[in-house]
C-alpha positions as CSV (number, residue, x, y, z in Angstrom):
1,X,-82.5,37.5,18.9
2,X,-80.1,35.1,17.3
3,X,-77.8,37.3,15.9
4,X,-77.3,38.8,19.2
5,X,-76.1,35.6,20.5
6,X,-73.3,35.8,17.3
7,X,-72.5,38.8,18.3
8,X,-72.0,38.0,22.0
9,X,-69.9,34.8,20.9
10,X,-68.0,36.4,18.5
11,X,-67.1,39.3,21.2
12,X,-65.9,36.8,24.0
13,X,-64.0,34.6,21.3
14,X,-62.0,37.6,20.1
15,X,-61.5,38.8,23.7
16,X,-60.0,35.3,24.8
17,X,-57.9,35.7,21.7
18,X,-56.4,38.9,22.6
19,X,-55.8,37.8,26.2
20,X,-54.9,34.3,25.4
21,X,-51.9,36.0,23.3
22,X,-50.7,38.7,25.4
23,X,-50.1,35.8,28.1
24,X,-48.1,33.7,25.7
25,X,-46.0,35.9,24.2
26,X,-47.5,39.3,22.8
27,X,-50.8,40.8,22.3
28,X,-51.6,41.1,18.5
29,X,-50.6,44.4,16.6
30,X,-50.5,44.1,13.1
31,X,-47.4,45.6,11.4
32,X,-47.9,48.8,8.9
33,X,-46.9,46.5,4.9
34,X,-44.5,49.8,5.0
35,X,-42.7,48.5,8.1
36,X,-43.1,44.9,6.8
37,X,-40.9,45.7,3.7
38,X,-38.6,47.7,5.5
39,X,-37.9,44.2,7.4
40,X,-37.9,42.3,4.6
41,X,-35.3,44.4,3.0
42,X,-33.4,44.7,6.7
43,X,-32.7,41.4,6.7
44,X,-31.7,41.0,3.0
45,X,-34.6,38.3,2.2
46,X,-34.2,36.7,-1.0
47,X,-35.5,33.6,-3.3
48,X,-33.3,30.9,-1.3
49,X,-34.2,32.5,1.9
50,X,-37.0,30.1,4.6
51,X,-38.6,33.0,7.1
52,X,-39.9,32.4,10.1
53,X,-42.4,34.8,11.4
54,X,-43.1,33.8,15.4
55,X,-46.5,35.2,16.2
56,X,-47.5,35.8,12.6
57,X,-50.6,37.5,13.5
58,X,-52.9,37.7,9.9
59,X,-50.1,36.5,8.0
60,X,-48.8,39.7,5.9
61,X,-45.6,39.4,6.3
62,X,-45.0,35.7,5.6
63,X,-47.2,36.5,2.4
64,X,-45.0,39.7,1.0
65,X,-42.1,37.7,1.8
66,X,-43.4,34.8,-0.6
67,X,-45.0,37.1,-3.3
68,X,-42.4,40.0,-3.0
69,X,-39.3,38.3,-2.5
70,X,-39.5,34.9,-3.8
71,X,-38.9,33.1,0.0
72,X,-40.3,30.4,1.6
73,X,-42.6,31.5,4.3
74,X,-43.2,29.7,8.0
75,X,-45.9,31.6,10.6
76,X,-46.6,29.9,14.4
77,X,-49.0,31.3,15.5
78,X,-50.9,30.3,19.0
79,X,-53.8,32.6,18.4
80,X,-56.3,29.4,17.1
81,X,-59.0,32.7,15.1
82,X,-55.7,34.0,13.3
83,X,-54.1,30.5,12.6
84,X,-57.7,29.5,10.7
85,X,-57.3,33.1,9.1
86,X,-54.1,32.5,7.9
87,X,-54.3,29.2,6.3
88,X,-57.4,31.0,4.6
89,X,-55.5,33.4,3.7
90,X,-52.7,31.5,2.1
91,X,-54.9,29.0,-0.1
92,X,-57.1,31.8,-1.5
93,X,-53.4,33.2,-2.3
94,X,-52.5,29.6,-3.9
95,X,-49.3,30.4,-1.8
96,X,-49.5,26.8,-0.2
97,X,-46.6,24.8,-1.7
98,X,-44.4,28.3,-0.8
99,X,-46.1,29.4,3.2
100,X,-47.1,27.0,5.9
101,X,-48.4,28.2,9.3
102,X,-48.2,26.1,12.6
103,X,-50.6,26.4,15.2
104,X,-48.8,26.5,18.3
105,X,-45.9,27.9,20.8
106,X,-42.7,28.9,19.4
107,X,-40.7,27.7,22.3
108,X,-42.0,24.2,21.2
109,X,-40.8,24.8,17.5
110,X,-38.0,23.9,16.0
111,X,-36.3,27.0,14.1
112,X,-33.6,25.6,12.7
113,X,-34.4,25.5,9.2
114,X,-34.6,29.4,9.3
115,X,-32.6,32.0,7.9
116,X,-34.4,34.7,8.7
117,X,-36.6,35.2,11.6
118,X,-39.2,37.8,12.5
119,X,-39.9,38.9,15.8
120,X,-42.7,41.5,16.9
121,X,-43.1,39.9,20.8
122,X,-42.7,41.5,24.2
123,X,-39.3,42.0,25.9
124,X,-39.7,39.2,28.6
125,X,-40.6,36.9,25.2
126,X,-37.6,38.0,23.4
127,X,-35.0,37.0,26.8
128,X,-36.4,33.8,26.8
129,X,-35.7,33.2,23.3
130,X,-32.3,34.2,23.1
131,X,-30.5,30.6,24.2
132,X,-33.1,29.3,21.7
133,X,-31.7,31.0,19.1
134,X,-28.2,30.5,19.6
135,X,-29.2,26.9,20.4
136,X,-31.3,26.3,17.0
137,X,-29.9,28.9,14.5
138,X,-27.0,28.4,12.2
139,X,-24.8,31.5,13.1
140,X,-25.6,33.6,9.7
141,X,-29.3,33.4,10.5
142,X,-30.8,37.0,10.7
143,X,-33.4,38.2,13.1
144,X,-35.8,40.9,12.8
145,X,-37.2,42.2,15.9
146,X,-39.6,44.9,16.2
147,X,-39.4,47.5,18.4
148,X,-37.8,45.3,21.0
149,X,-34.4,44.3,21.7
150,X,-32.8,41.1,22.1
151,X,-30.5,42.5,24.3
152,X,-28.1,38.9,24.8
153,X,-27.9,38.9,20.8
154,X,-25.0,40.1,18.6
155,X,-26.6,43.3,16.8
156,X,-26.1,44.0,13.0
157,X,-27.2,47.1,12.2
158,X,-30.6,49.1,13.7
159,X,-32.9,51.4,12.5
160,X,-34.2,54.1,14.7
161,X,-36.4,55.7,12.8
162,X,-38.5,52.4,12.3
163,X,-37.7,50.9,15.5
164,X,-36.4,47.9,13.6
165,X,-32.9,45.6,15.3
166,X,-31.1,43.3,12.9
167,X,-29.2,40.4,14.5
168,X,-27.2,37.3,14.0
169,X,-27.7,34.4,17.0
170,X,-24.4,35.1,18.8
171,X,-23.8,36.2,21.9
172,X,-24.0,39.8,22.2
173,X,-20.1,39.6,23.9
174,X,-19.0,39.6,20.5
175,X,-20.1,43.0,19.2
176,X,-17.3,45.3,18.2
């Protein structure tokens, strides 16, 4: 009888996680690791590089980003079940002193210490973020976004294949 009570908890935790999420930002899809690297290697991430992954779900990226590529690693995440995941995640990794994850909403966050951002959020999210970016972000800052555009952003290069939009925080009045 017990473990049916687990069960039933465990069921209504994770559906208040998914809800929870989808009406802050996103609901939770992971990212394919192919698509991961494909960003990683979009947005040129390197050794001297601090990525910001907003909404970073279980974590992967901010961890290939830190193994694969040498960077420095930053996840909020709102999603209190995938925030006590990832900081799991991360120490049984011994990737501590290299990944941190915040627990909480990214329009509360600052970002400025980023130089590359990934974003994998809804399209109503990504309009409000815009003026944060430009706000926040040094000008050479690259963003990631997946699948969805950041149509008030100045856009780099795209890939249509993988549904994958590089862009700097400028205005999108200056793309040529």
């Amino acid at each position: 009888m017990w473990s049916i009570n687990i069960v039933a908890v465990l069921v209504v935790l994770l559906m208040i996680s998914i809800l929870w999420t989808n009406l802050r930002g996103a609901p939770w899809l992971p990212t394919t690791m192919d698509k991961v690297h494909k960003m990683l290697v979009m947005a040129g991430v390197g050794p001297n590089d601090v990525v910001y992954d907003l909404g970073c779900g279980d974590g992967r990226a901010l961890v290939a980003a830190a193994r694969t590529y040498g960077a420095r690693a930053v996840g909020i995440e709102i999603d209190p079940l995938r925030y006590l995941w990832c900081q799991l995640l991360i120490t049984v990794l011994g990737l501590r002193r290299q990944v941190k994850i915040v627990y909480g909403d990214i329009f509360n966050q600052d970002l400025s210490d980023a130089d590359v951002i990934f974003s994998y959020l809804l399209p109503k999210t990504n309009k409000k973020l815009e003026s944060k970016f430009m706000r926040e972000l040094h000008p050479t800052a690259r963003i990631v976004s997946n699948d969805f555009l950041f149509p008030g952003l100045r856009l780099l290069r795209h890939d249509n294949d993988a549904e994958l939009y590089l862009y700097h925080p400028l205005p999108s009045s200056l793309n040529s």
